[in-house]
mmJSON file of the N, C-alpha and C atoms, coordinates in Angstrom:
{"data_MODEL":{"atom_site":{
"group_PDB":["ATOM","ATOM","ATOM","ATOM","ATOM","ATOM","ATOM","ATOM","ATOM","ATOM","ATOM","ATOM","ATOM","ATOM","ATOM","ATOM","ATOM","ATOM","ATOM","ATOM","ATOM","ATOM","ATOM","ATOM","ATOM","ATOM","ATOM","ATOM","ATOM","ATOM","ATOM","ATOM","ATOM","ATOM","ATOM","ATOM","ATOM","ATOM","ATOM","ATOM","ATOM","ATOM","ATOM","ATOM","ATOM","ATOM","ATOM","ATOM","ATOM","ATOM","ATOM","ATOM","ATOM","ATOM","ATOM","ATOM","ATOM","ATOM","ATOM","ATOM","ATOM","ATOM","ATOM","ATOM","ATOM","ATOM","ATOM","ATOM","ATOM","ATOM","ATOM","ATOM","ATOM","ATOM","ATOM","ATOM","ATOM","ATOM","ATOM","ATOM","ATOM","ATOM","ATOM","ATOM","ATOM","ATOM","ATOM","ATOM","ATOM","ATOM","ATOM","ATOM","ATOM","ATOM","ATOM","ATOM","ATOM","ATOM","ATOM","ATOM","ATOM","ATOM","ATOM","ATOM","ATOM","ATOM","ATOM","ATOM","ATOM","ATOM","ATOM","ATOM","ATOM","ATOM","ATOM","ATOM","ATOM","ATOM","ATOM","ATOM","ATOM","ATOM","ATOM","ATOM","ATOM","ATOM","ATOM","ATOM","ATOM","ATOM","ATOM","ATOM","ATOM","ATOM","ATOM","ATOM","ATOM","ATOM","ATOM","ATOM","ATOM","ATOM","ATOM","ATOM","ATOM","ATOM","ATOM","ATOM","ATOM","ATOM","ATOM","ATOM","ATOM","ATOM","ATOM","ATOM","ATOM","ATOM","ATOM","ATOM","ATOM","ATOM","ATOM","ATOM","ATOM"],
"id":[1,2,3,4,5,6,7,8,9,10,11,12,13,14,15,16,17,18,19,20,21,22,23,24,25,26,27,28,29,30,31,32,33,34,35,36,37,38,39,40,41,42,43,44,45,46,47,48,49,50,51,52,53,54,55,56,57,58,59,60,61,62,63,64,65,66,67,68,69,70,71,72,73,74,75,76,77,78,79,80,81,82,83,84,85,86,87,88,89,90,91,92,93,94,95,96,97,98,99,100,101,102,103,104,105,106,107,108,109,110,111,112,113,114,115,116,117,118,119,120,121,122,123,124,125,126,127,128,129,130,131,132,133,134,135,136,137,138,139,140,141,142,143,144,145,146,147,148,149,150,151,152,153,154,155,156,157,158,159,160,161,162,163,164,165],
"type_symbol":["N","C","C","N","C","C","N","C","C","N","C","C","N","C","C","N","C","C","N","C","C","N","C","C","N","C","C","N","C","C","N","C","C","N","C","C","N","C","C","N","C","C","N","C","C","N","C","C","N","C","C","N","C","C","N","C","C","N","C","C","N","C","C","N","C","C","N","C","C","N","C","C","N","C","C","N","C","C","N","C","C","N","C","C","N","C","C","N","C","C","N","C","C","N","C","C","N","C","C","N","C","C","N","C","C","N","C","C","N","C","C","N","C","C","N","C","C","N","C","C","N","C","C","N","C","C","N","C","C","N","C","C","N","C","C","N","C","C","N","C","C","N","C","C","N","C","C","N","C","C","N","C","C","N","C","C","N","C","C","N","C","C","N","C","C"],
"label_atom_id":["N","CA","C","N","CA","C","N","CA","C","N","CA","C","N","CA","C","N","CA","C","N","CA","C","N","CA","C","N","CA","C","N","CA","C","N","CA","C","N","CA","C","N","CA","C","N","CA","C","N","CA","C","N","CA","C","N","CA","C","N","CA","C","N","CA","C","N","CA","C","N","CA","C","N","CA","C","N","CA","C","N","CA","C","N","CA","C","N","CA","C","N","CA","C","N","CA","C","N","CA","C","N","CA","C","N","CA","C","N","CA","C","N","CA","C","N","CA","C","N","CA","C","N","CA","C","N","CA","C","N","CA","C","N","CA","C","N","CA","C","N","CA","C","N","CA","C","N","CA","C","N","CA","C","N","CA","C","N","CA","C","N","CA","C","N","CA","C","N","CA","C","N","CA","C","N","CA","C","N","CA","C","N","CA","C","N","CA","C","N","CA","C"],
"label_alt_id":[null,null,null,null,null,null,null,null,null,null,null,null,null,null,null,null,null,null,null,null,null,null,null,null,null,null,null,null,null,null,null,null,null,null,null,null,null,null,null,null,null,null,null,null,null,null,null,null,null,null,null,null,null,null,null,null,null,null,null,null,null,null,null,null,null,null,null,null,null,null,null,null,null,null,null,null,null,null,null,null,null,null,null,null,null,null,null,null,null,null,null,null,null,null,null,null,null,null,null,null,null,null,null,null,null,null,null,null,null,null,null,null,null,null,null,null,null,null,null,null,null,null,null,null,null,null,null,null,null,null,null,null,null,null,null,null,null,null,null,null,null,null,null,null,null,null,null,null,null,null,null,null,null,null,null,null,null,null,null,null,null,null,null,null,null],
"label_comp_id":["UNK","UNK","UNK","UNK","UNK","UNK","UNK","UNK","UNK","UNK","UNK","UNK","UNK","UNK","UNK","UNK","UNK","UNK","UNK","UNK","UNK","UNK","UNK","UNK","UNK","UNK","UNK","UNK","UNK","UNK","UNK","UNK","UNK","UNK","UNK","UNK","UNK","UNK","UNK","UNK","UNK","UNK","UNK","UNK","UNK","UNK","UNK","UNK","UNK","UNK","UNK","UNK","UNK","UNK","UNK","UNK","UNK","UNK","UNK","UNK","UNK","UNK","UNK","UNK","UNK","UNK","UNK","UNK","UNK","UNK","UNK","UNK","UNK","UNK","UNK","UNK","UNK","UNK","UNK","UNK","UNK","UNK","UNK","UNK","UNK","UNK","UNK","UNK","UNK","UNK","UNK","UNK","UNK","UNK","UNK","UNK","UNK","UNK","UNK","UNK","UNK","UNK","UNK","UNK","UNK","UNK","UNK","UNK","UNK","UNK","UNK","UNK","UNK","UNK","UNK","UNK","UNK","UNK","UNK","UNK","UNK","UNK","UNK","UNK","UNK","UNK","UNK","UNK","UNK","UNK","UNK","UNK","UNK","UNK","UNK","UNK","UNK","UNK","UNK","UNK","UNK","UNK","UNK","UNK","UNK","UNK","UNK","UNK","UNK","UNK","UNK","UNK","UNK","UNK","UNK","UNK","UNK","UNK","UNK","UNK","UNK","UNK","UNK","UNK","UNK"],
"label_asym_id":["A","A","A","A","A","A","A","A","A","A","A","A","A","A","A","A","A","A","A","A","A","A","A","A","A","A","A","A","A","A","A","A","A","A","A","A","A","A","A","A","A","A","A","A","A","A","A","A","A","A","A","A","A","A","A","A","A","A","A","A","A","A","A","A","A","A","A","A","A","A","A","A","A","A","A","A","A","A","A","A","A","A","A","A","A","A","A","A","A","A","A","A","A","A","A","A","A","A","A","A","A","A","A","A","A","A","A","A","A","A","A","A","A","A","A","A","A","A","A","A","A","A","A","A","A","A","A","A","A","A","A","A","A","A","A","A","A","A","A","A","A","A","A","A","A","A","A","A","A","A","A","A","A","A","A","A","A","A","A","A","A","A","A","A","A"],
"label_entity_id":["1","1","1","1","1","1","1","1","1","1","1","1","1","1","1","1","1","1","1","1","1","1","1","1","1","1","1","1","1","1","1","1","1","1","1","1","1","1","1","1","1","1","1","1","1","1","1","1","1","1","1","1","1","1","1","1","1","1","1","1","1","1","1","1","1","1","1","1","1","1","1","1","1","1","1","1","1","1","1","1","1","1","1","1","1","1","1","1","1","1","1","1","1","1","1","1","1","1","1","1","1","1","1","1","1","1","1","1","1","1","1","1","1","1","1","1","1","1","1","1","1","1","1","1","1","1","1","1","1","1","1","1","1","1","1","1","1","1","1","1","1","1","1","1","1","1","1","1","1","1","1","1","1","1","1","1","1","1","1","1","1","1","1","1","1"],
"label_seq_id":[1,1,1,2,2,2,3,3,3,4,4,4,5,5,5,6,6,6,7,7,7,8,8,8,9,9,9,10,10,10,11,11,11,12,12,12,13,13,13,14,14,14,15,15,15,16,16,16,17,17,17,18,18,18,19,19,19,20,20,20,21,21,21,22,22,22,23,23,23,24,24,24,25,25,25,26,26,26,27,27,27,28,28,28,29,29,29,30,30,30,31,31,31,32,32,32,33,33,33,34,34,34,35,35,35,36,36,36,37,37,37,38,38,38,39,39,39,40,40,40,41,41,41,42,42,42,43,43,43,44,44,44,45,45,45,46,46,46,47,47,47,48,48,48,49,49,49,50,50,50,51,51,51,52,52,52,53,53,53,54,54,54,55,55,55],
"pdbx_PDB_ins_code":[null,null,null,null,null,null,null,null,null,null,null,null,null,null,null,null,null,null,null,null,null,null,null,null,null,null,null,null,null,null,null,null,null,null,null,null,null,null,null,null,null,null,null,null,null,null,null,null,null,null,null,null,null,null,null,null,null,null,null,null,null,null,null,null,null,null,null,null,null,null,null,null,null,null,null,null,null,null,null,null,null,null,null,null,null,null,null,null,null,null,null,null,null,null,null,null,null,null,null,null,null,null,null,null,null,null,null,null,null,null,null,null,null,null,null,null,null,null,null,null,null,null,null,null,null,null,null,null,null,null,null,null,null,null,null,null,null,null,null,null,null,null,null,null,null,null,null,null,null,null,null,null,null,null,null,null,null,null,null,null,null,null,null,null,null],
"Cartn_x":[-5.392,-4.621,-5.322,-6.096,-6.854,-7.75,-8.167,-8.953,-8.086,-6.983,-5.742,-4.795,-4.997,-4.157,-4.266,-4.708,-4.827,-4.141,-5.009,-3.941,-2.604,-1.895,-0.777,-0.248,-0.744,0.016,0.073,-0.916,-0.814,-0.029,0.567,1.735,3.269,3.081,4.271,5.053,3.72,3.655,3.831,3.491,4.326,5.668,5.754,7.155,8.283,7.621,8.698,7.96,6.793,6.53,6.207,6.09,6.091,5.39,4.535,3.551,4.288,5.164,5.609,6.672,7.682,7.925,7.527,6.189,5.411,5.051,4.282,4.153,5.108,6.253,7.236,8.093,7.563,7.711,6.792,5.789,4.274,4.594,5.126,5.182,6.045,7.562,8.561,8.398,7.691,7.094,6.326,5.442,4.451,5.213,6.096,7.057,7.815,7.953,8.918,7.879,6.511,5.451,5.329,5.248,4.515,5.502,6.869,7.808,7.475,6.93,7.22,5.675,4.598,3.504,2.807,3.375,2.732,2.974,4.162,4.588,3.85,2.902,2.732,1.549,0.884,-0.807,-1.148,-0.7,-1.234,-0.754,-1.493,-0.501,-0.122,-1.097,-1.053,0.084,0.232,1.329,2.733,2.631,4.019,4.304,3.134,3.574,3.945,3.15,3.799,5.277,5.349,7.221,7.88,7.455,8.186,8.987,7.809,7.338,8.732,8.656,9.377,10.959,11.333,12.78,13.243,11.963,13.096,13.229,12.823,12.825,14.198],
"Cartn_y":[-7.451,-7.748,-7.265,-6.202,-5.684,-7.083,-7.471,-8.741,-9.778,-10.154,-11.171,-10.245,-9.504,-8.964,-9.115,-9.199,-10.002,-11.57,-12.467,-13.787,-13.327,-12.394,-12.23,-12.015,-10.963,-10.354,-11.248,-12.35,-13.2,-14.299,-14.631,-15.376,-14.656,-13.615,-12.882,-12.682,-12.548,-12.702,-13.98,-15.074,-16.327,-16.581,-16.227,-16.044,-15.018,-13.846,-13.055,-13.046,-13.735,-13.47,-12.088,-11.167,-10.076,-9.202,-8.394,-7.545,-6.788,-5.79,-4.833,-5.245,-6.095,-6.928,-7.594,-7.836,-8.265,-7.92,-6.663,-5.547,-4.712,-4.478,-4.467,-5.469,-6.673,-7.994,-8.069,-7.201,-7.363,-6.262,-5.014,-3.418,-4.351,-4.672,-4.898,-5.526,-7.162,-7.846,-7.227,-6.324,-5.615,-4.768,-4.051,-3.303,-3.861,-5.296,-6.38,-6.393,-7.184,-7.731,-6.27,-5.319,-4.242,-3.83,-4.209,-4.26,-4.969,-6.456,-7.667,-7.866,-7.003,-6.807,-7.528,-6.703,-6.91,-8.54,-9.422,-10.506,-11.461,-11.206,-12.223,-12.719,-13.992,-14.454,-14.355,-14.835,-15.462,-14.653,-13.864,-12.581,-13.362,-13.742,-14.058,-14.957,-16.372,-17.073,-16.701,-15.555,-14.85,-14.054,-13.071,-12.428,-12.954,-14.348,-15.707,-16.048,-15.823,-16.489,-15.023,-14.306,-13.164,-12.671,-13.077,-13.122,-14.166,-15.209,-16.12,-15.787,-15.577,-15.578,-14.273,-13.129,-11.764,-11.572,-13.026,-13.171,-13.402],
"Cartn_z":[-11.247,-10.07,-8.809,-8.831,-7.2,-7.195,-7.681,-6.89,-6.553,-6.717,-6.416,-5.433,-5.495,-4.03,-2.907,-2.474,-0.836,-0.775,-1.636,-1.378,-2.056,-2.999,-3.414,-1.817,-0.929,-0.303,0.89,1.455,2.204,1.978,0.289,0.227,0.459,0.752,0.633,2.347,3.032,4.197,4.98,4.051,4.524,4.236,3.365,3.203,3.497,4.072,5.549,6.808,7.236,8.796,9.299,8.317,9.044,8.079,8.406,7.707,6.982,7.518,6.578,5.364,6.049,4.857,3.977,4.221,3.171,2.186,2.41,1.645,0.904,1.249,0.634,-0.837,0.289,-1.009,-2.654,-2.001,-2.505,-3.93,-3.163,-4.137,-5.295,-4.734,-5.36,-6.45,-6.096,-7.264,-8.074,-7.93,-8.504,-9.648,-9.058,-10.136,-10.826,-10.356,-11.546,-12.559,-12.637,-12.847,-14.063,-13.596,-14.731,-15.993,-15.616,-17.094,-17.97,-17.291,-18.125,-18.172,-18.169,-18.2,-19.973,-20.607,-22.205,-22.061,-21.843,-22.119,-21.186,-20.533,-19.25,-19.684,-19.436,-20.141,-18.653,-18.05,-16.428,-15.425,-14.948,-13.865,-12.838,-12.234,-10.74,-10.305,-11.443,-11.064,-11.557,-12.432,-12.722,-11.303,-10.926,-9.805,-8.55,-7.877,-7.336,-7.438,-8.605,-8.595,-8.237,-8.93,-8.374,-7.18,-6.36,-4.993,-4.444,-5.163,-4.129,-5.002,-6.127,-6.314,-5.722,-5.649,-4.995,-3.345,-2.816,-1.302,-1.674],
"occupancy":[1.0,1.0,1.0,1.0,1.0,1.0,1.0,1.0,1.0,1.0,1.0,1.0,1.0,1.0,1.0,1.0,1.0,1.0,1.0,1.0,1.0,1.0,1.0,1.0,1.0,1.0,1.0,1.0,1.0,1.0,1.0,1.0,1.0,1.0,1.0,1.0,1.0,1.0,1.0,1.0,1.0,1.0,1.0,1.0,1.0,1.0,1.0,1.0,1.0,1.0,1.0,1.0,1.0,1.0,1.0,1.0,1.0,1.0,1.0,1.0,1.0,1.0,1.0,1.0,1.0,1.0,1.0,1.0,1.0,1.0,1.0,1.0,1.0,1.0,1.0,1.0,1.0,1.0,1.0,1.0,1.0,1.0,1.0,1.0,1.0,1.0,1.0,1.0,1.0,1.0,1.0,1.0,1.0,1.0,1.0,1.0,1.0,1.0,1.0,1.0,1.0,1.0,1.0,1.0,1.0,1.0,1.0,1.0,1.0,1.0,1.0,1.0,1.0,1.0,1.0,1.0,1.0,1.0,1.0,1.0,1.0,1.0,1.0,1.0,1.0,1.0,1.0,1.0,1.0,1.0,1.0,1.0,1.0,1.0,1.0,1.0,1.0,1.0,1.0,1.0,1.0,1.0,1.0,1.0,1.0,1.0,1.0,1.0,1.0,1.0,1.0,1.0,1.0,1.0,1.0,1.0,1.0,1.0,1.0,1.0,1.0,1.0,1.0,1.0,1.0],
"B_iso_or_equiv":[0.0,0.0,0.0,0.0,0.0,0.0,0.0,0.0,0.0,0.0,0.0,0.0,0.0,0.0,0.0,0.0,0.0,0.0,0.0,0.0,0.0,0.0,0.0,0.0,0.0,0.0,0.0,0.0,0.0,0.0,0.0,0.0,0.0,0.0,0.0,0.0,0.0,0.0,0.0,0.0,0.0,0.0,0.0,0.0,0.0,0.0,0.0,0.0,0.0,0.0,0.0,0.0,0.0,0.0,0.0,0.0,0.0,0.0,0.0,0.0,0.0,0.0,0.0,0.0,0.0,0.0,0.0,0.0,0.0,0.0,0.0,0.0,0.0,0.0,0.0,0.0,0.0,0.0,0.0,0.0,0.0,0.0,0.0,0.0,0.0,0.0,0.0,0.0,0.0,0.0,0.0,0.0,0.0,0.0,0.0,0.0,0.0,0.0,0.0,0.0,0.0,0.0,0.0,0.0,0.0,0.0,0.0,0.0,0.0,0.0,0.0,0.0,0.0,0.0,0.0,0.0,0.0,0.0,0.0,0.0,0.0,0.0,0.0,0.0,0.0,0.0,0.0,0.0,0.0,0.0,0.0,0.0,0.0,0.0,0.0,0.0,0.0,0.0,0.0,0.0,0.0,0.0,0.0,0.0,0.0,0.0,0.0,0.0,0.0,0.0,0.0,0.0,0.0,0.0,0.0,0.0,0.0,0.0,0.0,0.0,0.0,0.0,0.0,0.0,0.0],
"pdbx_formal_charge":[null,null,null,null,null,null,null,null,null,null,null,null,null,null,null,null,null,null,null,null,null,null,null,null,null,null,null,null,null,null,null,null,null,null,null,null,null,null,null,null,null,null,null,null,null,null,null,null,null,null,null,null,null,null,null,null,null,null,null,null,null,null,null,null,null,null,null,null,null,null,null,null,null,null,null,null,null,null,null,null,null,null,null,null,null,null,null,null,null,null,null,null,null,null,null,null,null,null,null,null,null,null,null,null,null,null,null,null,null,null,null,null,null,null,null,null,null,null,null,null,null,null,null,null,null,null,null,null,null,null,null,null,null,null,null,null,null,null,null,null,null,null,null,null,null,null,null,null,null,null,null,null,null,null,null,null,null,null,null,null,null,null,null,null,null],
"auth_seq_id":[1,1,1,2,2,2,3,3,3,4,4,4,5,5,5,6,6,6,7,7,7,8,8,8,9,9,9,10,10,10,11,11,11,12,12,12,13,13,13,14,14,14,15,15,15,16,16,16,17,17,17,18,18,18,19,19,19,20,20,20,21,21,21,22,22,22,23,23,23,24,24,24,25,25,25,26,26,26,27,27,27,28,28,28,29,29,29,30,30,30,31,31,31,32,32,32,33,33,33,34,34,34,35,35,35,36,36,36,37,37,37,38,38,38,39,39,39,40,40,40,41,41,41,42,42,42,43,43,43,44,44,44,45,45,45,46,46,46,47,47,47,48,48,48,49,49,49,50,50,50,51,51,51,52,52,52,53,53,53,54,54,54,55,55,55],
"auth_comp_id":["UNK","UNK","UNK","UNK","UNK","UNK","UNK","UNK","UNK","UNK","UNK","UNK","UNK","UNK","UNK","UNK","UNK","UNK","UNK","UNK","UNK","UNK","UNK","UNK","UNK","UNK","UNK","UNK","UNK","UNK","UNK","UNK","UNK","UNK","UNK","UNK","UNK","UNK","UNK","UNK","UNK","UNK","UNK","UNK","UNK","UNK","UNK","UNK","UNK","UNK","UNK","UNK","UNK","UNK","UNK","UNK","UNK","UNK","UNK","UNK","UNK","UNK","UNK","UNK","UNK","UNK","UNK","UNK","UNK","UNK","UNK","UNK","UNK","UNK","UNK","UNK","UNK","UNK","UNK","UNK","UNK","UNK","UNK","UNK","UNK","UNK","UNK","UNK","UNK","UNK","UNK","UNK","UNK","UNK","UNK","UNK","UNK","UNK","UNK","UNK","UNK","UNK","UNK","UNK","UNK","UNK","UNK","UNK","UNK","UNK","UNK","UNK","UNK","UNK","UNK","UNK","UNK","UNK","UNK","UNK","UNK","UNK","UNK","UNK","UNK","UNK","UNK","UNK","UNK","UNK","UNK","UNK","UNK","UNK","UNK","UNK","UNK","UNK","UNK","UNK","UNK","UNK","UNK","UNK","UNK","UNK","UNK","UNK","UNK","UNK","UNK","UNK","UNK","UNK","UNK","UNK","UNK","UNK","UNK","UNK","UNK","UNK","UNK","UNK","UNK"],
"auth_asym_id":["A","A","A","A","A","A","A","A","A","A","A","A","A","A","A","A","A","A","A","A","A","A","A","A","A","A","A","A","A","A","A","A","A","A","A","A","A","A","A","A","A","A","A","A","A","A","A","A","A","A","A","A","A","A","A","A","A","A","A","A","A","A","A","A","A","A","A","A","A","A","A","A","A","A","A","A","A","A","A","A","A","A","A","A","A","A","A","A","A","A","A","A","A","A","A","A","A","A","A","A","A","A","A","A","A","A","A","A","A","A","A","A","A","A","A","A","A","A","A","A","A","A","A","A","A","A","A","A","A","A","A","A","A","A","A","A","A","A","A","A","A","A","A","A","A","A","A","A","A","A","A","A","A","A","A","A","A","A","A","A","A","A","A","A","A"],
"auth_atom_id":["N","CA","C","N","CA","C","N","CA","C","N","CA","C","N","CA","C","N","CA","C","N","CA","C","N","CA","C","N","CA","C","N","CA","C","N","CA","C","N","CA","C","N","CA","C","N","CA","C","N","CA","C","N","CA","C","N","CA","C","N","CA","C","N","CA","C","N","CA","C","N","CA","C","N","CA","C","N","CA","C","N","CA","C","N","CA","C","N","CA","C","N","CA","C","N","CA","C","N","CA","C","N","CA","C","N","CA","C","N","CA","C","N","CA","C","N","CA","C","N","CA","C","N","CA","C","N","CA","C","N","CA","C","N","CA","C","N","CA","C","N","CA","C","N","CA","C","N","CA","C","N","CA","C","N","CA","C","N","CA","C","N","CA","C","N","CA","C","N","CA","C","N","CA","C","N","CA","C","N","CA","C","N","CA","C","N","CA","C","N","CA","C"],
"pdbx_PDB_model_num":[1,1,1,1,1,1,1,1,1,1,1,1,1,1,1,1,1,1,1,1,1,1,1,1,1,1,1,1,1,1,1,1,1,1,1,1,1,1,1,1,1,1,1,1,1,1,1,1,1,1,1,1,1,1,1,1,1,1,1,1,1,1,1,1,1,1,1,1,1,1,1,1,1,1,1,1,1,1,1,1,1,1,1,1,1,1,1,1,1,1,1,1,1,1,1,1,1,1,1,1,1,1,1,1,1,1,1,1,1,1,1,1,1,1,1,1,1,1,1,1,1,1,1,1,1,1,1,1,1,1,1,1,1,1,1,1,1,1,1,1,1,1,1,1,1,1,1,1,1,1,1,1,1,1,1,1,1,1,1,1,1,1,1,1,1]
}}}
């Protein structure tokens, strides 16, 4: 995931307009993402949806 973080966090940021909310959007998903960690094949577009259902 550190090499997909930046576009993670620049979609997150389109989707609140605002930096710190972004990042916030960004942690949150991240801590969804690491429960459901063992179960996931494809991070990036799991952490993507993440992103957009906990807006």
């Amino acid at each position: 995931m550190a090499t997909r973080s930046d576009p993670l966090l620049r979609t997150a940021y389109l989707l609140t307009h605002d930096w710190g909310l972004a990042e916030d959007l960004f942690q949150e998903a991240l801590t969804k993402a690491w429960f459901a960690w063992p179960r996931v094949d494809e991070p990036e577009p799991y952490v993507r949806r993440i992103l957009v259902t906990t807006l």
